[in-house]
C-alpha positions in Angstrom: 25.7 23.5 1.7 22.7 23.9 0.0 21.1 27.0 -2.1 19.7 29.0 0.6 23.1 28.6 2.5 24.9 29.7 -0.8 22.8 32.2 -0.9 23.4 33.9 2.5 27.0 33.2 2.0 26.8 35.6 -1.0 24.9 38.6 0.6 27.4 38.5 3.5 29.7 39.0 0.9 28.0 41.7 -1.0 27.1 43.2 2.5 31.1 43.4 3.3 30.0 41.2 6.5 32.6 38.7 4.9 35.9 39.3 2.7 36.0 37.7 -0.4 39.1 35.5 0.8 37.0 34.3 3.7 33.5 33.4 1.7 36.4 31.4 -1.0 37.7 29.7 2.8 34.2 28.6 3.5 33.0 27.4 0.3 36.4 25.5 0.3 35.7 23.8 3.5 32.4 22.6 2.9 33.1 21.1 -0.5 33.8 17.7 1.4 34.5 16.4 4.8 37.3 14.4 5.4 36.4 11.4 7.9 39.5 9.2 6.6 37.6 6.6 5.8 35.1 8.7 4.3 34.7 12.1 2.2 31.2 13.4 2.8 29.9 15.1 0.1 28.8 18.5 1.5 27.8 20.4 -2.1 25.8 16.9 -3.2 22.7 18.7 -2.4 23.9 22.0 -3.9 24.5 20.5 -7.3 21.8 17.7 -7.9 19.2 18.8 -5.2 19.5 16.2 -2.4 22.3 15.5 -0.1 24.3 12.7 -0.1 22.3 9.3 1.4 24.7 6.4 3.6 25.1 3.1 2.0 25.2 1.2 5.6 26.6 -2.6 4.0 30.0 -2.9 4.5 30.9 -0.1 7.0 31.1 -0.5 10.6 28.4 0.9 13.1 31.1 3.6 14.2 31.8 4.6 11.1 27.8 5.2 10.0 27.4 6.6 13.3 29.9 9.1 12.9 28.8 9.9 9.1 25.4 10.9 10.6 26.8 13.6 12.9 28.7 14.8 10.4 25.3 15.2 8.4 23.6 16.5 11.2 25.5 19.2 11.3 24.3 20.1 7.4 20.7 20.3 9.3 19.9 18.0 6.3 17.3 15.0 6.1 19.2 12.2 6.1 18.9 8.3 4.7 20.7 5.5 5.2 19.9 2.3 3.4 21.0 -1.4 3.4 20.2 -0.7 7.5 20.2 -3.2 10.0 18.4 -2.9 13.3 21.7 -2.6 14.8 22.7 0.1 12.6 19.7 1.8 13.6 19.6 1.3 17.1 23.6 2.6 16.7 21.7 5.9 15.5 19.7 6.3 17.7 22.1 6.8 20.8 23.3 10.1 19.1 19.4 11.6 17.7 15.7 10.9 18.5 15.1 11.6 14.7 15.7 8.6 13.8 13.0 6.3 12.2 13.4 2.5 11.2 11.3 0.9 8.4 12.1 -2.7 8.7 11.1 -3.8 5.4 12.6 -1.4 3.1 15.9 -2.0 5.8 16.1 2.0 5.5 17.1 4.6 8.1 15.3 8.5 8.1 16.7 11.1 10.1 14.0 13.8 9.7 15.5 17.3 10.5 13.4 19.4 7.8 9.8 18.9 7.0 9.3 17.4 3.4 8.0 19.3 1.1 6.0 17.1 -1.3 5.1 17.4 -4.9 1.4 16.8 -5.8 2.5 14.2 -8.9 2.6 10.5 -7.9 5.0 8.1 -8.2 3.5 4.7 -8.1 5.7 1.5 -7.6 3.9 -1.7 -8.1 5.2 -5.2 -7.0 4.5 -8.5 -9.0 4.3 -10.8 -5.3 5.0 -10.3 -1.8 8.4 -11.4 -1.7 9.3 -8.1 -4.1 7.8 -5.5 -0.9 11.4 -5.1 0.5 13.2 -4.1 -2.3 9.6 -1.6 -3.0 9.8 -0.3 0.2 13.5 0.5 -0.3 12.1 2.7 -3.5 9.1 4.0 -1.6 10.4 5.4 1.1 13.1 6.7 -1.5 10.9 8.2 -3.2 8.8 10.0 -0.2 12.1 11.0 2.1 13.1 13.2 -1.2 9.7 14.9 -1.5 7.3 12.5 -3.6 4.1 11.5 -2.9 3.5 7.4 -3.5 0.7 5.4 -3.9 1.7 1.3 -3.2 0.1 -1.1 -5.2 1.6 -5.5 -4.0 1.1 -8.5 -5.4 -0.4 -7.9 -8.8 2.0 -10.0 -10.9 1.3 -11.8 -14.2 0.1 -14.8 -12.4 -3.1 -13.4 -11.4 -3.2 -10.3 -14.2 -6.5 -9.7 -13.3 -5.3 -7.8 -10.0 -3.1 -5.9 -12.1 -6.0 -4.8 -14.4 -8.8 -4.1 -11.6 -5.6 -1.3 -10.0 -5.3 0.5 -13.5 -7.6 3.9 -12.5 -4.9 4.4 -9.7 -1.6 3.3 -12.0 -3.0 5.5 -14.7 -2.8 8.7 -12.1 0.9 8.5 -11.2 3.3 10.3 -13.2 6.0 7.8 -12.9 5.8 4.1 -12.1 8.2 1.6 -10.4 7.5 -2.0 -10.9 9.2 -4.4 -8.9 9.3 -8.2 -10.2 11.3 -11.2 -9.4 10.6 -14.8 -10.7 10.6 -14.2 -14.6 10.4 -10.5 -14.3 7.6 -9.7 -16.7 5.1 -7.5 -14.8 7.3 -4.8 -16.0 6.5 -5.2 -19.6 2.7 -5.9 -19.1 2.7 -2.3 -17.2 4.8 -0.7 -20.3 2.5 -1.9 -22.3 -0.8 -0.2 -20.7 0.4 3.4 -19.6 1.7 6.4 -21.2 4.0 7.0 -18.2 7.5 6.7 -17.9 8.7 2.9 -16.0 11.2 1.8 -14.1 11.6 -1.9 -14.0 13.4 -3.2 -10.8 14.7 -6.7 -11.3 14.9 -8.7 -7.8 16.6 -11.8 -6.7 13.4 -13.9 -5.6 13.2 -17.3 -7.4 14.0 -20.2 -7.6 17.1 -21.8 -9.1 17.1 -21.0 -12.3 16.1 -16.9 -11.5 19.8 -16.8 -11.2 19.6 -14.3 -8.1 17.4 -12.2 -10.2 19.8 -12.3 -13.4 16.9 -14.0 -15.5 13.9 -11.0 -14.4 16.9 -8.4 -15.4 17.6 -9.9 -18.8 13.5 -10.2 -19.4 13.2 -6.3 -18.4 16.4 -5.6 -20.6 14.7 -7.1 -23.7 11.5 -6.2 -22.9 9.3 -5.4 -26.3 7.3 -2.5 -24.6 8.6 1.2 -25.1 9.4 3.2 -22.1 10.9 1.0 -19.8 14.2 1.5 -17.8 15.8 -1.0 -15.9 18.3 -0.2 -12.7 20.1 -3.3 -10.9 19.1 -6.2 -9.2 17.5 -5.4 -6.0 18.4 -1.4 -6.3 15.4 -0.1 -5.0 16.9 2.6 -3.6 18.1 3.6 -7.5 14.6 3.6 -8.6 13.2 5.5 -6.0 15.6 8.1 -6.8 15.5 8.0 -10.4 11.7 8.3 -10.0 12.0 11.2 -7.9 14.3 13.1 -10.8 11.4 12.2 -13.3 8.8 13.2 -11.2 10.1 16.7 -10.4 10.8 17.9 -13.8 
């Protein structure tokens, strides 16, 4: 259920199209959906503003599958994340909706149009091996109504990249930056805008990147003001912590 359902919901009642009793009954039955091996949020989009997205690792393709129909029914955009292709092509036997963006290993299930805000969110990756875990906070970011401007492989190694890209970085509103290795593109960026950032820390590297525990610790103590940090690899978090920022 989402506001304008609510709302509806509410004129019935005041209408006397619907008892009081029966408008508690359906507000009571859409709280959450009981799969057994899953509750499905059905207010998530009621009380934060976007339904609830599929974490696809660690559940069987029947199990998504069925989650999505449920969803359907909700009429809601959906997103599914940690996809594989199999996951995808599991989707698409039950809606043409579906869309599969390999890199960002994400899912979309289009059933509204998006409406999208005119502030950008930028997210900014220090090499190409970051562009998965980017794309997982782009297309975040754009599937819950942001507009995003990409800007790959401008890391510390080359800062002059980084530093001929600063017009467009300097437009968004709210800026991702994506780093493995060391992990210090994030506080070069915090150091040159006046924008809130979100530093994602990524397993790239070698050895002693720890699986991207060293870039986390470098974001964590970074000296520049204005930086968060989400988890290792969590694009997805950024894109929707971005979005929250961006739509204040």
């Amino acid at each position: 259920m989402n506001s304008e359902e609510l709302k509806k919901l509410l004129e019935e009642i005041k209408e006397n199209k619907l008892s009081v009793s029966e408008g508690v009954e359906k507000i009571k039955e859409v709280s959450y959906h009981d799969l057994g091996y899953a509750k499905i949020d059905t207010h998530r989009e009621l009380r934060v503003g976007y339904p609830e997205v599929i974490y696809c690792e660690g559940k069987t393709n029947k199990q998504i599958v069925e989650i999505v129909r449920r969803l359907m029914l909700m009429n809601n955009n959906i997103l599914a994340t940690r996809a594989s292709r199999e996951v995808y092509d599991a989707i698409s036997e039950v809606t043409c909706d579906a869309e599969y963006h390999i890199d960002a290993r994400v899912v979309v299930v289009k059933r509204q149009k998006i409406v999208v805000t005119e502030k950008q969110i930028a997210v900014i990756t220090a090499g190409t091996s970051d562009i998965p875990v980017a794309e997982e906070a782009a297309i975040t970011a754009e599937v819950l109504g942001n507009k995003v401007i990409r800007i790959y492989d401008v890391g510390v190694a080359g800062i002059h990249r980084l530093l001929s890209k600063m017009d467009i970085i300097s437009e968004a509103n709210v800026i991702i930056v994506v780093a493995g290795m060391e992990g210090a593109l994030a506080s070069v960026v915090g150091g040159l805008v006046d924008k809130p950032v979100i530093a994602v820390p990524t397993s790239v590297g070698y050895g002693a990147n720890f699986g991207g525990l060293a870039a986390l610790l470098t974001m964590l103590n970074s000296c520049s003001s204005g930086i968060g940090v989400v988890n290792i690899d969590n694009g997805f978090g950024a894109g929707y912590l971005a979005s929250n920022i961006n739509r204040l």
